[in-house]
C-alpha positions in Angstrom: 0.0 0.0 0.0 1.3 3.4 -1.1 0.3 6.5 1.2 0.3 9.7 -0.8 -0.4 11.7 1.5 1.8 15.1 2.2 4.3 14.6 5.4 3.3 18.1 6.4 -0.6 20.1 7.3 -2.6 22.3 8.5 -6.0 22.2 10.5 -8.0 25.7 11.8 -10.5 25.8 14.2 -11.9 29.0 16.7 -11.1 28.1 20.1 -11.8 30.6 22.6 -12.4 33.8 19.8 -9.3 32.8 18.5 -8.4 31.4 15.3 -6.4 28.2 16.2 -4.4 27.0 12.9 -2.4 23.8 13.9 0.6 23.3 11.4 2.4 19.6 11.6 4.9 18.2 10.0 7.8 19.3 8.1 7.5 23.0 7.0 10.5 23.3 4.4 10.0 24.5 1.0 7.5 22.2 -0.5 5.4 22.6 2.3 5.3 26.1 2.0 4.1 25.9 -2.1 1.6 24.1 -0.5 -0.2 26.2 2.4 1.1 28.9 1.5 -2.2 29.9 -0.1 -4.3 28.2 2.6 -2.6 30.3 5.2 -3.3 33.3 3.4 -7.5 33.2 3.4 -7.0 31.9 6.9 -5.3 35.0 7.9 -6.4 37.7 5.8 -10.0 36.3 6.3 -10.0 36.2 10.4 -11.9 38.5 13.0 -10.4 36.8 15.6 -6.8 36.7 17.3 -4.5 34.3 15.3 -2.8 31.0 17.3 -0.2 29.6 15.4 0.4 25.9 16.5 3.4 24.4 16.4 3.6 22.0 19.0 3.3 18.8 16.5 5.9 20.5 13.8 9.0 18.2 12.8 11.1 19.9 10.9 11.4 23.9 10.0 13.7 25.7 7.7 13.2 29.1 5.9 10.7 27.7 4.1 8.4 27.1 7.3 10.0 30.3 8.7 8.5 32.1 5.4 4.7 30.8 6.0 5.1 32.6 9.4 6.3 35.4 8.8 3.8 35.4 5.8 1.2 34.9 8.9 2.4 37.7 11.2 2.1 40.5 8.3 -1.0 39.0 7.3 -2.2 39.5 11.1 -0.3 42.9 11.5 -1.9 44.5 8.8 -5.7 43.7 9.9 -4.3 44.8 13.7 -4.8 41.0 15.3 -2.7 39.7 17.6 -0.5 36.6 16.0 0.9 34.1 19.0 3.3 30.8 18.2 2.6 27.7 20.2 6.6 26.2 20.2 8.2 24.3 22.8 10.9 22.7 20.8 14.4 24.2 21.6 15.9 23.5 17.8 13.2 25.2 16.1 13.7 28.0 18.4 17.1 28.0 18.1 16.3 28.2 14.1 14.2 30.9 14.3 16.8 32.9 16.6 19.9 32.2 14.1 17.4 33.5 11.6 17.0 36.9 13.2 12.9 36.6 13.7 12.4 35.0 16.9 12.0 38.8 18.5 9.3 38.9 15.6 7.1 36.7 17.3 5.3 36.2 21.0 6.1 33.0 21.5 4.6 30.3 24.1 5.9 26.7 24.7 1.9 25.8 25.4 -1.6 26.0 23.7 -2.9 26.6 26.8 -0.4 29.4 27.3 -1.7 30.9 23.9 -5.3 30.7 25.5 -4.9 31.9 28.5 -4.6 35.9 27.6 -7.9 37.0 27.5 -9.0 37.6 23.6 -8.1 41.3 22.2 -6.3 41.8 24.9 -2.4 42.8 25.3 -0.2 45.0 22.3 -1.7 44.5 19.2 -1.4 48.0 17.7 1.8 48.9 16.2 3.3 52.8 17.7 2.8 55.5 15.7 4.9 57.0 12.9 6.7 59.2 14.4 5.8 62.7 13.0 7.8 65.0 10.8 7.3 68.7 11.8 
């Protein structure tokens, strides 16, 4: 038996006025040609806060570092608040030798994501600063 089936996924759901998008897998390149577009209505779509699970990720290289990043402007733009569910210490290590993890509010838990009330915390970015 032959399993065609993509090594890598996604799976949103609104969890507590939050919009829960659980990634698995591995998030290289191919993966990212692949949800990058799903991602995309997901997050330019949402009313709600944006959760970005990680938790059951195997593998991330730029090209799963590109889908968030894709996923943080997507959520900056419409003013929602974008948090990353990731406990595991390469993947953060990746992201930090990558220059983005200050780019992110990161939480090692789901339940840590859900815990800040909805809407609540920064989510607007300061002001331009003027020019008098």
């Amino acid at each position: 038996m032959h399993d065609d089936s993509p090594p890598f996924g996604l799976h949103a759901r609104v969890r507590q006025e939050r919009l829960v998008i659980t990634l698995w897998g591995e998030l290289d390149i191919y993966a990212t040609e692949r949800l990058t577009g799903r991602l995309a209505e997901l997050t330019l779509t949402c009313r709600h806060d944006v959760v970005l699970d990680l938790s059951d990720v195997t593998f991330l290289d730029c090209g799963g570092l590109s889908l968030l990043c894709q996923a943080r402007n997507a959520t900056r733009r419409r003013e929602l608040r974008l948090t990353v569910v990731l406990q595991d210490p390469f993947h953060r290590k990746v992201m930090r030798l990558a220059g983005v993890a200050d780019c992110f509010a990161v939480v090692p838990r789901l339940r840590d994501a859900l815990a800040v009330p909805p809407g609540g915390g920064p989510r607007r970015r300061p002001p331009a600063p003027s020019h008098a």
